[in-house]
C-alpha positions in Angstrom: 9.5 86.7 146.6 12.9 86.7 145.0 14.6 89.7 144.9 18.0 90.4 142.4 20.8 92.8 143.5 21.3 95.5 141.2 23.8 97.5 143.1 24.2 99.3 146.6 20.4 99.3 147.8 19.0 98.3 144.9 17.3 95.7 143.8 15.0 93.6 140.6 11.9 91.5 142.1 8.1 91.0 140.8 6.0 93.7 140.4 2.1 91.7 141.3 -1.5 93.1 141.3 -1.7 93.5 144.8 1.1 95.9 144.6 -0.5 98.4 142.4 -0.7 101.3 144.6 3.0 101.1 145.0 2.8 101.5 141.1 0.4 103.7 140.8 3.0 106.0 143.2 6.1 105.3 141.0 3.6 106.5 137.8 2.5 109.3 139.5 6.2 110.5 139.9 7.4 109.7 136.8 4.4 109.8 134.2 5.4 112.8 132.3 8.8 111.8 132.2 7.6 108.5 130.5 4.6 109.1 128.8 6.6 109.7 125.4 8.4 106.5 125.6 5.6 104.0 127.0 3.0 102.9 125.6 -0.4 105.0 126.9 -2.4 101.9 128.6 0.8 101.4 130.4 0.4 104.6 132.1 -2.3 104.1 134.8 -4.3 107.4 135.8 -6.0 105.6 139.1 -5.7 102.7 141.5 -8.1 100.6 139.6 -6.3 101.0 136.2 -2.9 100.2 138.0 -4.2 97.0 138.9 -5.7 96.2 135.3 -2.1 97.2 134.3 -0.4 94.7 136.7 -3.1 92.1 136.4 -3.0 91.6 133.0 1.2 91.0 133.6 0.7 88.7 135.4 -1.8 86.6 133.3 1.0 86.6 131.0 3.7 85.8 133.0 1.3 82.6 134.0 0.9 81.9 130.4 4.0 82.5 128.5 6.4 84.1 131.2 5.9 88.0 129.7 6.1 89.1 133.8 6.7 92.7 135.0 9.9 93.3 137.4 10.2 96.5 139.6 13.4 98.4 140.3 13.5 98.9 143.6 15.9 101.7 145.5 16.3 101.3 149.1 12.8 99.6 149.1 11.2 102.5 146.9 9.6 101.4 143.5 11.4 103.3 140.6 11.2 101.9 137.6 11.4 98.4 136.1 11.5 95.9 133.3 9.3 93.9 131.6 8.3 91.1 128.7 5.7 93.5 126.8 5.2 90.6 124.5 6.1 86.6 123.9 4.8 84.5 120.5 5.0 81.3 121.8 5.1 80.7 118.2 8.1 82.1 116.7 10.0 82.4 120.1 10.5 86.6 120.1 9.7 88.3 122.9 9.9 92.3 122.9 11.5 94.3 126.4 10.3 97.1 127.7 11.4 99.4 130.3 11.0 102.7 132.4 12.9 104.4 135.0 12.1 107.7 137.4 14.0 110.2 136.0 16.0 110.2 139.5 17.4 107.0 139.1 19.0 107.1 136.1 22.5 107.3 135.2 23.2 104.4 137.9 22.5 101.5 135.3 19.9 100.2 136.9 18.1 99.7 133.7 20.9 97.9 131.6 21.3 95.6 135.0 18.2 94.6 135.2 17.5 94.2 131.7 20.5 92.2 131.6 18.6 89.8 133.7 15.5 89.4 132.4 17.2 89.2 128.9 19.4 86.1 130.1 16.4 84.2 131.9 14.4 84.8 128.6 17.6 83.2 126.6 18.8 80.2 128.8 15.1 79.5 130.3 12.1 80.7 128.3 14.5 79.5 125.3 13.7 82.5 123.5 15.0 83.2 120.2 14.7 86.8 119.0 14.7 89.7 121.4 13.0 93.1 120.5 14.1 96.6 121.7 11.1 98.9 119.9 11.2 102.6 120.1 11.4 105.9 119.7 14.2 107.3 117.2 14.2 110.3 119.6 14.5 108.0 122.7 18.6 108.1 122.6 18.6 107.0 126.0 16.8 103.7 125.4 19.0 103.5 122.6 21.8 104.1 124.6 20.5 101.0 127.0 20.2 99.0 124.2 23.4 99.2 122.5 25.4 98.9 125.4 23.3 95.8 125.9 25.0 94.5 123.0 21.2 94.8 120.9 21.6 95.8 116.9 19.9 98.1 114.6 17.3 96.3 112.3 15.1 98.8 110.8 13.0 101.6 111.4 9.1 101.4 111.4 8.3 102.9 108.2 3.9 102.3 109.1 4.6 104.3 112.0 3.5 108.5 112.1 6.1 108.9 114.6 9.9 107.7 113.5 10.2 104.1 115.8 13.1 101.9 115.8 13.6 98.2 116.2 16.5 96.8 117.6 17.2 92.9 117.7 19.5 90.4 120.0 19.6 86.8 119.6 20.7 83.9 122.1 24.0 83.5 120.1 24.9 87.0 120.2 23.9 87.3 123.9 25.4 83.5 125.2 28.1 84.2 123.0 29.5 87.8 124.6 27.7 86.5 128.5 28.8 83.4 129.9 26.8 83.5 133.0 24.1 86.3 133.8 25.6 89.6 135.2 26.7 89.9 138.5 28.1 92.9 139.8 31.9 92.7 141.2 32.6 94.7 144.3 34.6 97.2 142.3 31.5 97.7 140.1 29.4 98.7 143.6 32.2 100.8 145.1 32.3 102.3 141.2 28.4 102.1 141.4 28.0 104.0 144.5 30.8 106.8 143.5 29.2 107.6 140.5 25.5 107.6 142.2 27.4 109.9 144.6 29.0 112.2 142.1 25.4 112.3 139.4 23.6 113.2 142.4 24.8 117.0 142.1 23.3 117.8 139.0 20.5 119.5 137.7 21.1 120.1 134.1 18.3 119.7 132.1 15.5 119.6 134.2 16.7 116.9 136.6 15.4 117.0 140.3 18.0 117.3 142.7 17.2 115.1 146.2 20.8 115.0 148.1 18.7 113.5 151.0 18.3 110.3 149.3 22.2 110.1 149.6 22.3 109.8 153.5 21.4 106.0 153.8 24.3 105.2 151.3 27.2 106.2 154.4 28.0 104.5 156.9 27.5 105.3 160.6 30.1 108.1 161.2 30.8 108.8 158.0 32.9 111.7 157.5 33.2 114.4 154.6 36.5 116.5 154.4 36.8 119.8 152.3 40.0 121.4 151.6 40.2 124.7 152.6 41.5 127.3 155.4 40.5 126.0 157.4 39.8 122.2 156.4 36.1 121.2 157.3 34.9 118.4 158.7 31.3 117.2 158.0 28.5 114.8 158.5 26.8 113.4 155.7 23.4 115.5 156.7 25.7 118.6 157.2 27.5 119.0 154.0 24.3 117.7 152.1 21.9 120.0 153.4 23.1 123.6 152.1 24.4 121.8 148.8 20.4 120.9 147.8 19.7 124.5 148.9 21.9 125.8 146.0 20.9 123.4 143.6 17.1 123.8 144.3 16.9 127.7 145.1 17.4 129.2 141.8 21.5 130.0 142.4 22.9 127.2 140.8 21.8 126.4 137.5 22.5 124.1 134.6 24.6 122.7 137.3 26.3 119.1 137.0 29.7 116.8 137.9 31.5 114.4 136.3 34.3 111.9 136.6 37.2 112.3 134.3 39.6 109.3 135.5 39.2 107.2 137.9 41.2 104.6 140.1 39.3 101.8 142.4 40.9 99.5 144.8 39.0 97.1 146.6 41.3 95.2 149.6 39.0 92.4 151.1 36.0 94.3 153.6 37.5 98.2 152.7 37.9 100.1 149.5 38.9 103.1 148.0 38.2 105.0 145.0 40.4 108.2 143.9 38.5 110.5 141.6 39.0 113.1 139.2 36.0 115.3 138.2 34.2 118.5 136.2 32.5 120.9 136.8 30.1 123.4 135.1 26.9 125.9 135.6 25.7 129.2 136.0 26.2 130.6 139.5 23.8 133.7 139.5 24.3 134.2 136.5 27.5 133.5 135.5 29.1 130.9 134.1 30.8 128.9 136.7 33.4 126.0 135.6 36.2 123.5 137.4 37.4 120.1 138.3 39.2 118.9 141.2 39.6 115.5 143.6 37.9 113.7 145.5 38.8 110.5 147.8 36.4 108.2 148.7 36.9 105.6 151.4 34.4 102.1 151.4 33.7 99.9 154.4 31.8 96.6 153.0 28.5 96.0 156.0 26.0 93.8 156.7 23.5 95.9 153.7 26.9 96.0 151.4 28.8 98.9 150.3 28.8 101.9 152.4 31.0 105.1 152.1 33.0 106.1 155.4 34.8 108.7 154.4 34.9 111.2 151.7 37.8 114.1 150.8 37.6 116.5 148.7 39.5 119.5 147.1 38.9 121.9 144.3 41.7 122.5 142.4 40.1 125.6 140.2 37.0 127.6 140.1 35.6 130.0 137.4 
């Protein structure tokens, strides 16, 4: 089985039948977070269905290529991206996709995309692309824009307000010479921002800093300013961080980079960061920024972070 990289510990391979309870486990996390988006067959309630779901996928990846990929994170099924359609006829395929709502913001969805979007141009010899969906969707939107997809029309049959969105093999071939790999300052830059997102839990958004730990390296190191300065493992400054931001304390909580600089030297890397802050901290409104300095080490499973420091530079 192939597998694609799509950054640090993640990667794009074929989602097959035999692999629906994996599926069934990624649905189960994610269903009501999808469920507006997809389409409702997609959405498999039991082991049985899951398997009609991937079956039927892979009849039509046999038939016309119109597969079904999975996003994979550190070997855990997240999301993915398929073919929902082909006419053989006409040459237009539409794309799907859907994502746990823990892995976004790492562009893991545009990546992959990206892929299947360039094997359906230079080998399926597609000619029309389709992105379909929701007017209220503005993060598949998002996806689709930056993918370099443009507005059409909007589905005018349709109760609910839909959108189509159209790419063709000049527009794609024409702006992507060869199918998107990522450069080693995109991982470091991957991996800092994965780092940095991870913190917040505005809106809803599940907070697992745990999930963190494999992406440092064996005696990683986290530095905090302070008086004293602290020195930290990974698991140590982690643990009362997802405390905060799961107990109730911290709320509306998230991070942000404002600048950035990456420099990548060979096998080690660093990436100086400036960020934001905002939330309510028991209450009351809680704002700031501040840096943080994040050392890279390049290992046998890629990109790793050996060192981080960091220092507030105001609080409110």
């Amino acid at each position: 089985m192939y597998a694609r990289p799509l950054g640090p510990d993640a990667t794009l391979s074929p989602l097959e039948p035999w692999q629906a309870e994996e599926f069934l486990a990624n649905l189960d996390r994610c269903r009501d977070h999808i469920s507006p988006w997809v389409g409702a067959s997609f959405v498999a309630v039991d082991l049985e269905a899951a398997e009609r779901v991937l079956g039927r996928y892979w009849e039509r990846q046999a038939r016309t290529g119109g597969g079904i990929h999975g996003i994979r994170v550190d070997g855990v099924l997240v999301g993915g991206v398929m073919f929902v359609s082909v006419d053989t006829a006409t040459g237009e395929a539409e794309i799907g996709v859907w994502v746990e709502t823990a892995a976004e913001g790492r562009g893991l969805v545009t990546r992959a995309a990206a892929l299947l979007i360039d094997w359906g141009f230079r080998e399926r010899g597609l000619r029309r692309i389709v992105w379909h969906t929701l007017s209220d969707n503005k993060r598949g939107i998002a996806v689709a824009q930056r993918l370099g997809f443009t507005f059409e029309a909007t589905d005018e049959a349709s109760e609910i307000p839909m959108e189509f969105w159209t790419i063709g093999p000049d527009a794609w071939l024409g702006t992507r010479p060869d199918a998107p790999e990522m450069s080693d300052e995109e991982q470091v830059d991957a991996l800092g921002e994965a780092f940095l997102g991870a913190f917040t839990n505005a809106g809803g958004r599940t907070v697992d800093l745990p999930a963190l730990l494999p992406s440092f390296a064996p005696g990683a190191v986290i530095i905090s300013h302070g008086d004293p300065v602290k020195h930290e493992s990974p698991e140590e400054f982690l643990t009362p961080r997802q405390a905060l931001l799961t107990g109730g304390e911290l709320t509306d909580f998230r991070e942000w980079t404002t600048s950035r600089s990456t420099v990548v030297s060979g096998n080690v890397a660093q990436r100086l960061v400036r960020y934001a802050k905002s939330g309510m901290l028991r209450g009351a409104p809680l704002t700031g920024g501040g840096t943080k300095s994040m050392q890279f080490v390049r290992t046998a499973d890629g990109w790793r972070i050996s060192a981080i420091t960091l220092a507030d530079d105001s609080t409110g």
